[in-house]
C-alpha positions as CSV (number, residue, x, y, z in Angstrom):
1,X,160.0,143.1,32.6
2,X,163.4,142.1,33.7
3,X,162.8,141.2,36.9
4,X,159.6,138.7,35.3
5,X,161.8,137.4,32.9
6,X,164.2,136.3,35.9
7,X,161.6,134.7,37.8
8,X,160.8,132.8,34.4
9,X,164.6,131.8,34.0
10,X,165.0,130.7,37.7
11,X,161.9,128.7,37.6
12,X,163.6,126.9,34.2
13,X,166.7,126.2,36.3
14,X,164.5,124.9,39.5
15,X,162.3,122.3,36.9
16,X,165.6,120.9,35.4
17,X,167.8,120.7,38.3
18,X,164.9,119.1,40.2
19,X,163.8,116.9,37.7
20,X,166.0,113.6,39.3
21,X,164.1,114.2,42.3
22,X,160.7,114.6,40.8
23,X,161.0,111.1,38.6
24,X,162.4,109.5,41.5
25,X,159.1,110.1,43.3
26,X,156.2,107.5,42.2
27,X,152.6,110.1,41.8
28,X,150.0,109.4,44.1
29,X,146.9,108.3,42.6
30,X,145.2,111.3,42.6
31,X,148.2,113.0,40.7
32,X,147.8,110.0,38.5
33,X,144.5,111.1,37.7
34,X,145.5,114.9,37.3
35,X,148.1,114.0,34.9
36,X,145.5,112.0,32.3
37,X,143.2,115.0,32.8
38,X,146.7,117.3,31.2
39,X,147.3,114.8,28.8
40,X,143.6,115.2,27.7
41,X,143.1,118.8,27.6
42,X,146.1,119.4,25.7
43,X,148.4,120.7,28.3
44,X,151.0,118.3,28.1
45,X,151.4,119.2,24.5
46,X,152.3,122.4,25.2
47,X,154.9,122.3,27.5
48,X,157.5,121.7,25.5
49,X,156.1,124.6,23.5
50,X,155.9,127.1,26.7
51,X,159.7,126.2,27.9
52,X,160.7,126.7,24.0
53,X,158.9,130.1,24.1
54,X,160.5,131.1,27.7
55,X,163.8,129.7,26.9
56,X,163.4,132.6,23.6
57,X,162.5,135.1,25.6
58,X,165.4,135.0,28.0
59,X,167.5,135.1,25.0
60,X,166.1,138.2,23.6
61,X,166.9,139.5,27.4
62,X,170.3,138.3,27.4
63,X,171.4,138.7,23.6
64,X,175.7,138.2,24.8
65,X,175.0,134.4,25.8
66,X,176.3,132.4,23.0
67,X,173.7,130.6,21.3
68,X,175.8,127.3,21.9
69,X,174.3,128.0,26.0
70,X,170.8,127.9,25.3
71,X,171.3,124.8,22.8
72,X,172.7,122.9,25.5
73,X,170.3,124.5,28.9
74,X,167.2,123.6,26.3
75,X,168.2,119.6,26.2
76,X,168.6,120.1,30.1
77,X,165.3,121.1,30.2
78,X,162.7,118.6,31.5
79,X,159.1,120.2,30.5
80,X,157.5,116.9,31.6
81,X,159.1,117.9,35.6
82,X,156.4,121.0,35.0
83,X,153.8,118.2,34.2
84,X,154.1,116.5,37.6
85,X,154.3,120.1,39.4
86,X,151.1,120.6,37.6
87,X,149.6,117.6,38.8
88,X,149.9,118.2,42.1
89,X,148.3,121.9,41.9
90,X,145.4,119.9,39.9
91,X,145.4,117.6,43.1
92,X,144.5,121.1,45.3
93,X,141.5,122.0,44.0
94,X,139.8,118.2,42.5
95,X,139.1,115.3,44.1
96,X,139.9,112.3,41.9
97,X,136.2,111.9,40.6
98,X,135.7,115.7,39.5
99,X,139.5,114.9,37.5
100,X,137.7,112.2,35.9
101,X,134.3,113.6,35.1
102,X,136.6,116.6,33.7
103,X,138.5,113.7,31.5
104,X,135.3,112.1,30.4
105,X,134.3,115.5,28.9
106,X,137.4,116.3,27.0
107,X,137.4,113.0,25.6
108,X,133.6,114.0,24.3
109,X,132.9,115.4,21.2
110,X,132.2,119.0,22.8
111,X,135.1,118.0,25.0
112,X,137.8,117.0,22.3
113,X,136.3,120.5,20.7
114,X,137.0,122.2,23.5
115,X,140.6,121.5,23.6
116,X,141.6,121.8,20.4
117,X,139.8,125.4,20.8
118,X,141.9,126.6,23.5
119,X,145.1,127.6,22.3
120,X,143.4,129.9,19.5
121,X,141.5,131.1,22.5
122,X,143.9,131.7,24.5
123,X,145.5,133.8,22.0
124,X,142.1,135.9,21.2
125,X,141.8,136.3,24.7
126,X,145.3,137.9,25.5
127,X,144.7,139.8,22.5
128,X,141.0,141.1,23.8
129,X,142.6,141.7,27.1
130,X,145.6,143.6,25.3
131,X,142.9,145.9,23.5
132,X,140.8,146.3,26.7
133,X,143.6,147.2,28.8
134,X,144.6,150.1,26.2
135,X,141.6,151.1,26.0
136,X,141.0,151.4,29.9
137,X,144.7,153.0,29.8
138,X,143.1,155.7,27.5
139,X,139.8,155.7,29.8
140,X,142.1,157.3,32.1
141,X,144.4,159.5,30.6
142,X,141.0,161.6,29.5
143,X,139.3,161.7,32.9
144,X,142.3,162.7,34.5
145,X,142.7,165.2,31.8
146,X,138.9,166.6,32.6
147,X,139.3,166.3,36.8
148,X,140.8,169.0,38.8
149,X,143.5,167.0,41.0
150,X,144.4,169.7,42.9
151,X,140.8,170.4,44.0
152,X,140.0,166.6,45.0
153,X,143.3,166.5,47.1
154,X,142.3,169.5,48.7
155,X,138.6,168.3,50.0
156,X,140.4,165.0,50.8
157,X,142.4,166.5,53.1
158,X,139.4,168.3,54.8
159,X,138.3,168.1,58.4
């Protein structure tokens, strides 16, 4: 968990010590196009949300650092840097007319739906996946209390 929430913390420091050098740089068109389809499905809304939330988490982690740091590292902080990383990962895997028949739908009535949908579902599905996990967990603690280990090691290991 450490460890993750590291990662999390470097990858903070990475967005806003970059962030001169990603506004400096004008978006292609095709990033162009990858950033309206975040604005319409509601992404770029929550990035300021998501660096609040990991910004909170690290100081749970690190409970000594005054809260005067993170008041200060939070207006460093550049979620709209993530934005244009984003773009560009968008830019991978759509051509510019997918991006745009993707827009056209969340601007749709099922589309704008959609969207405004996702957060709650993103929240059902990490708790579904929380519950299916446990459950899987507990899948496994009975089998292995019903198998003989020792007897499946041994016919593994035989010729």
């Amino acid at each position: 968990m450490k460890k993750r929430l590291f990662f999390i913390f470097s990858v903070l420091v990475c967005i806003s010590t970059t962030h001169a050098i990603s506004k400096a740089a004008e978006p292609s068109e095709i990033e162009k196009v990858a950033l309206e389809l975040l604005e319409t499905s509601g992404a770029i809304k929550m990035l300021p949300v998501v660096t609040e939330q990991l910004i909170n988490q690290q100081k749970k982690s690190m409970p000594d650092i005054p809260e005067a740091f993170w008041k200060a590292f939070s207006n460093e902080v550049d979620p709209e840097a993530l934005s244009q990383k984003l773009s560009s990962v968008y830019a991978q895997h759509f051509t510019i007319e997918e991006m745009k028949a993707i827009i056209v739908f969340n601007q749709s009535k099922a589309g704008k739906k959609y969207v405004a949908a996702l957060p709650e579902i993103a929240v059902e599905s990490r708790n579904a996946f929380k519950l299916w996990a446990m459950e899987l967990r507990m899948q496994i603690t009975k089998k292995l209390e019903k198998t003989d280990l020792k007897k499946m090691r041994e016919s593994a290991e035989a010729p």
